[in-house]
C-alpha positions as CSV (number, residue, x, y, z in Angstrom):
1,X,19.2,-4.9,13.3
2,X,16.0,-3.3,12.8
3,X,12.3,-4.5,13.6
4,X,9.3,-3.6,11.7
5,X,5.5,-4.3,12.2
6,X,3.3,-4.4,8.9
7,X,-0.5,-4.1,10.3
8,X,-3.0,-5.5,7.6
9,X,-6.6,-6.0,7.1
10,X,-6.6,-9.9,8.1
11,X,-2.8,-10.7,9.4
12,X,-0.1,-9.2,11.1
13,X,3.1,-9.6,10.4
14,X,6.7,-8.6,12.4
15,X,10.1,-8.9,11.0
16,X,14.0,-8.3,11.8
17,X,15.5,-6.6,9.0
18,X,19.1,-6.5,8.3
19,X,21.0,-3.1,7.9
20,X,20.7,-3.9,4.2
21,X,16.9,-5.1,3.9
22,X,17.1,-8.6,3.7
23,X,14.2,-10.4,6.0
24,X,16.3,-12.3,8.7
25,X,13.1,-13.6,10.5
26,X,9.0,-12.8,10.6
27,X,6.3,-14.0,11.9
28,X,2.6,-13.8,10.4
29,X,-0.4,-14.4,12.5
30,X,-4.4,-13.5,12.1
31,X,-5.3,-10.0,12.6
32,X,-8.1,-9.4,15.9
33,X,-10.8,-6.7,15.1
34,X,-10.7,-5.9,19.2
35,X,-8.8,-2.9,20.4
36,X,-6.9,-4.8,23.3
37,X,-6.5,-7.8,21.3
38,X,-5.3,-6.2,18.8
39,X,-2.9,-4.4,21.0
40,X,-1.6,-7.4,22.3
41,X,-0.7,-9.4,19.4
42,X,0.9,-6.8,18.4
43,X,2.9,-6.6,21.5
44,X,3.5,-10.6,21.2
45,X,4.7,-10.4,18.2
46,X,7.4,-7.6,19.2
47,X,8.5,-9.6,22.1
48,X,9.6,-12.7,20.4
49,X,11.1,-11.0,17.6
50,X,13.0,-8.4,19.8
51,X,16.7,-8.3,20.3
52,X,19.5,-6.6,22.0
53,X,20.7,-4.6,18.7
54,X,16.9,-3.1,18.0
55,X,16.7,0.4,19.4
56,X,13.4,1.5,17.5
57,X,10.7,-0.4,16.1
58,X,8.7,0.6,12.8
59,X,4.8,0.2,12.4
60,X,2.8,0.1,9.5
61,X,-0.9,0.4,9.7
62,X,-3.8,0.8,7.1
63,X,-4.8,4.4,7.4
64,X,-4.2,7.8,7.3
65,X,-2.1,9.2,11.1
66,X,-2.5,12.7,11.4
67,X,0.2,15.1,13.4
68,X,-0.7,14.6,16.6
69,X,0.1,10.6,16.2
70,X,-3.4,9.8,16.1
71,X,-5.0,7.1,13.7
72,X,-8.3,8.0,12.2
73,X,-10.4,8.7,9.1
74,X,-10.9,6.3,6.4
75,X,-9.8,3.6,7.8
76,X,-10.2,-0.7,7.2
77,X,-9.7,-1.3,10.6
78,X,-12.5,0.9,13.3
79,X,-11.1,-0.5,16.3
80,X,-7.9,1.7,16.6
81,X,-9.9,5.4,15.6
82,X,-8.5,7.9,17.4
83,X,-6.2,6.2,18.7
84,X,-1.8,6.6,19.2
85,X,-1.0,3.3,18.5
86,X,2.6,3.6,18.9
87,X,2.6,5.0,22.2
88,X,0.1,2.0,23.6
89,X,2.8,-0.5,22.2
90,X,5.2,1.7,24.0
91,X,4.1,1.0,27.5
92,X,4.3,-2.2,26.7
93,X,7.7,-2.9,24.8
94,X,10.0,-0.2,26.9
95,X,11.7,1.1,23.2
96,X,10.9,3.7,20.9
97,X,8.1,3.1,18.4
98,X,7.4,5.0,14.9
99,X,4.2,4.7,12.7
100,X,3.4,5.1,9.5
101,X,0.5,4.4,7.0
102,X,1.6,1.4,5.8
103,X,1.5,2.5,2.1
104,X,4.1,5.0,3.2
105,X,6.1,1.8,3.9
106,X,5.6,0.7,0.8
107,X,6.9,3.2,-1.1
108,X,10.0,3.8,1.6
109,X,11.0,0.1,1.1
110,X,10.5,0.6,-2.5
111,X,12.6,3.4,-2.9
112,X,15.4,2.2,-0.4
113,X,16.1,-1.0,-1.9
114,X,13.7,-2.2,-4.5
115,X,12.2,-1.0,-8.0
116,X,12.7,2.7,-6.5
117,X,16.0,2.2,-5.5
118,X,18.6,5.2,-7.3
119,X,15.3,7.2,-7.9
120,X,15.2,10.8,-6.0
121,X,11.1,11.3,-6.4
122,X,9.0,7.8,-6.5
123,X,5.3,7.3,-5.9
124,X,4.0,4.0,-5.0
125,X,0.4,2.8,-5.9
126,X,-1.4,0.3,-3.7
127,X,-3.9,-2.1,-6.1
128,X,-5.7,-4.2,-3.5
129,X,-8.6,-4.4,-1.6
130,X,-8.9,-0.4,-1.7
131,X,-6.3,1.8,-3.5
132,X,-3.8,4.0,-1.8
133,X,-0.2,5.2,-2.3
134,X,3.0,6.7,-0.9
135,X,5.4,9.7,-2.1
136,X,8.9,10.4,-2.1
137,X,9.7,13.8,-3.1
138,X,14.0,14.9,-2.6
139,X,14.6,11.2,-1.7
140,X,12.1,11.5,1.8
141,X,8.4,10.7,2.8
142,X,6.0,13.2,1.9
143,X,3.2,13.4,4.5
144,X,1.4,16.8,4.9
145,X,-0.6,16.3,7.3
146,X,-1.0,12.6,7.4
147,X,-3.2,12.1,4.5
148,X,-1.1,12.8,1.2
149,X,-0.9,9.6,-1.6
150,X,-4.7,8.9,-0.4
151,X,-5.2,8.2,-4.6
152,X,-8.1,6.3,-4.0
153,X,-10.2,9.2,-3.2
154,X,-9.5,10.8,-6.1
155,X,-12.9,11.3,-8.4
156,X,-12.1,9.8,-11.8
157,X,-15.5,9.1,-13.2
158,X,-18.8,9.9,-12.7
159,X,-18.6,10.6,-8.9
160,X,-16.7,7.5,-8.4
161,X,-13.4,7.4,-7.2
162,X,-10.6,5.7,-7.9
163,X,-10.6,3.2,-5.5
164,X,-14.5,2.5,-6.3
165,X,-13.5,1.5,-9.9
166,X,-10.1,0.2,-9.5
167,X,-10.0,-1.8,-6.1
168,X,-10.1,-5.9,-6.3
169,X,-13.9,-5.8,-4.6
170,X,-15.6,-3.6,-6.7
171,X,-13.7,-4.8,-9.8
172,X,-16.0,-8.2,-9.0
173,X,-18.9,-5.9,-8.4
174,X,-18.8,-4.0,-11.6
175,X,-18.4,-7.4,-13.5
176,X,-21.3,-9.2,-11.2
177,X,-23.5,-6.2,-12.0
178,X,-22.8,-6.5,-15.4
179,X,-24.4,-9.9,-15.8
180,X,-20.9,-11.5,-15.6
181,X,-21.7,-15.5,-15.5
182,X,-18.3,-16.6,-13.8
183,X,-18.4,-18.8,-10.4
184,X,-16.7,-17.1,-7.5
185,X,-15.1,-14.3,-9.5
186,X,-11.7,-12.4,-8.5
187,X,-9.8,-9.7,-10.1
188,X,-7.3,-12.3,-11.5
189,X,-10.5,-14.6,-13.3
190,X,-11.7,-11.7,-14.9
191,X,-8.7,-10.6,-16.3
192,X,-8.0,-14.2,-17.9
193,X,-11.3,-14.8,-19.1
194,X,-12.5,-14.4,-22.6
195,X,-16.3,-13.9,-21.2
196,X,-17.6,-10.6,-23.4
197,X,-18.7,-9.2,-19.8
198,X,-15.5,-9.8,-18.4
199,X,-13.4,-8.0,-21.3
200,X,-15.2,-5.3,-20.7
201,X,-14.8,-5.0,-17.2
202,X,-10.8,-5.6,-18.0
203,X,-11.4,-2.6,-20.9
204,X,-13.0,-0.3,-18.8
205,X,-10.8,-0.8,-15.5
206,X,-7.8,-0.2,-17.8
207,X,-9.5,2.7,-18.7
208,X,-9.8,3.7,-15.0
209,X,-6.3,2.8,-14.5
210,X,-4.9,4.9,-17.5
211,X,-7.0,8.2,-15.7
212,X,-5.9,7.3,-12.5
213,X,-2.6,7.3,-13.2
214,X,-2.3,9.7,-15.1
215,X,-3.7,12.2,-12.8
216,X,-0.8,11.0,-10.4
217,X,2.0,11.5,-12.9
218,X,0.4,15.3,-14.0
219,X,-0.1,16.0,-10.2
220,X,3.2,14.9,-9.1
221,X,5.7,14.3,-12.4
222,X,8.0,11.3,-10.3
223,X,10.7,9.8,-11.5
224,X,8.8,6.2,-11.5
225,X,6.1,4.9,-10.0
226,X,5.9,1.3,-8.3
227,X,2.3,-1.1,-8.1
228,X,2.1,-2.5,-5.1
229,X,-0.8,-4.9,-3.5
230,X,-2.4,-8.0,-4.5
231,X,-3.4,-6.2,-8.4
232,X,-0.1,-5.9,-9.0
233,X,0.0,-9.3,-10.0
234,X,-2.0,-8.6,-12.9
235,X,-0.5,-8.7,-16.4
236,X,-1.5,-4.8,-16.6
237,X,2.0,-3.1,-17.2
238,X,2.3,-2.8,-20.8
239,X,-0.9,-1.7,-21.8
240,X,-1.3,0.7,-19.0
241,X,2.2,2.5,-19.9
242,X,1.0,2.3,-23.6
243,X,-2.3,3.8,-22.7
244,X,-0.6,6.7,-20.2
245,X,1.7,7.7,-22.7
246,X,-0.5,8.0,-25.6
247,X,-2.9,10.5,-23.5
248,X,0.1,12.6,-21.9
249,X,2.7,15.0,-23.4
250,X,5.8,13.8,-23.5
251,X,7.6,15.6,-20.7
252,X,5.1,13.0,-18.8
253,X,6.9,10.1,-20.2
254,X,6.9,8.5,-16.5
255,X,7.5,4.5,-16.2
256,X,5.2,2.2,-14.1
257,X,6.3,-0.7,-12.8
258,X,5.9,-4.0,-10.3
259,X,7.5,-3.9,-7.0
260,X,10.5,-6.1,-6.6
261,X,9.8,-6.6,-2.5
262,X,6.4,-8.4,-3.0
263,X,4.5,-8.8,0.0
264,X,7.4,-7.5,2.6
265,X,7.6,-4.9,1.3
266,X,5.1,-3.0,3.8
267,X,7.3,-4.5,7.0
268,X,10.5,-4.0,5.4
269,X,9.8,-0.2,5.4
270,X,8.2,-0.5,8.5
271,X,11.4,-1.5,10.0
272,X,13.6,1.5,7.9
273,X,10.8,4.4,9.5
274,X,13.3,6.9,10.7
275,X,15.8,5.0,9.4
């Protein structure tokens, strides 16, 4: 049995995880912006999950962890900068914890036993609140040093990056600036609506997207690539292939697709890290 930790900007969740990635039991509960009480609901969390058959448990967390273990730079959540977060659950816990940015888990779940399953190099793009991703290259984790498959900081137009076009907030910004009339607009409105402003918003995002992507697949050339977060929802997928293909060669002729693992995916490769 494994047992894996998702960390996520407003809940936390914990899960035991068969041998062959089915969820057995979680637990969800609201995320605390303090360091200590962050700690601790963490450690909560462990303890009423744990069992006899977990050895290890996995932890996924928003943000880049560089070599030394520590978690820092452009991060959603300030209170653990700097900070080895698996070695403070350790003293707590008395078992072996691994971390990883939690889009790493993504991709590792992904590739393990969901749309990225049988595929030797897969990327995985997060589409949610900011954009981020996770690599496979030879069937394991590519991390550098800590920071590789950070695709929202790529530049794709006119000093903005990708995640300042392509994430759900400034998606409602761009259309709110715009002179967009809708009443407490999301990602998934805009996309529906007929509204000239809001088609195009939806016209130039997909524009975004199609860059964005295709940057990825001429950077990296993966077998597939999976869309994770809460934009993956989105009816996007065959336009954006249609739009990627018509702008590459076609030895680029890579396929984008949904996730099959939804939103466990994150703990379920959580609880696989050195799997």
């Amino acid at each position: 049995m494994k047992l894996g930790i998702d960390l996520g900007g407003t809940k936390i969740e914990g899960a035991l995880v068969s041998e062959d990635g089915r969820l057995v039991k979680n637990i969800r509960v609201p995320a605390k912006y303090e360091r200590d009480a962050l700690i601790q609901s963490i450690v909560s969390i462990i303890k009423k999950l744990d069992r006899k058959d977990v050895n290890v448990i996995g932890l996924g967390i928003p943000g880049p962890i560089d070599d030394e273990g520590l978690f820092h730079g452009f991060t959603t959540i300030d209170c653990l900068q700097d900070l080895n977060v698996a070695r403070e659950i350790e003293k707590y816990v008395g078992k072996k914890v691994f971390q990883e940015n939690d889009a790493n888990c993504f991709v590792l779940a992904e590739h393990l036993i969901g749309a990225g399953r049988g595929y030797t190099n897969v990327v995985g793009v997060i589409l949610g609140t900011g954009v981020g991703g996770g690599i496979i290259i030879d069937r394991k984790l590519y991390r550098s040093h800590g920071s590789a498959g950070e695709f929202g900081e790529m530049i794709i137009h006119a000093k903005k990056t990708f995640e300042e076009l392509c994430g759900g907030p400034h998606i409602v910004k761009r259309y709110v600036d715009a002179g967009g009339k809708m009443n407490n607009p999301d990602p998934k409105k805009i996309f529906a609506s007929d509204e000239f402003v809001a088609k195009k918003i939806v016209e130039d995002t997909f524009r975004y997207l199609r860059i964005g992507f295709g940057n990825i697949i001429v950077a990296l050339n993966p077998d597939i690539i999976v869309v994770g977060g809460g934009l993956s929802n989105l009816p996007i997928y065959a336009k954006l292939n249609r739009d990627v293909r018509r702008h590459l060669p076609e030895a680029f002729n890579v396929k984008i697709v949904k996730n099959k693992l939804g939103d466990s995916s994150g703990v379920i490769g959580a609880a696989f890290l050195r799997a």
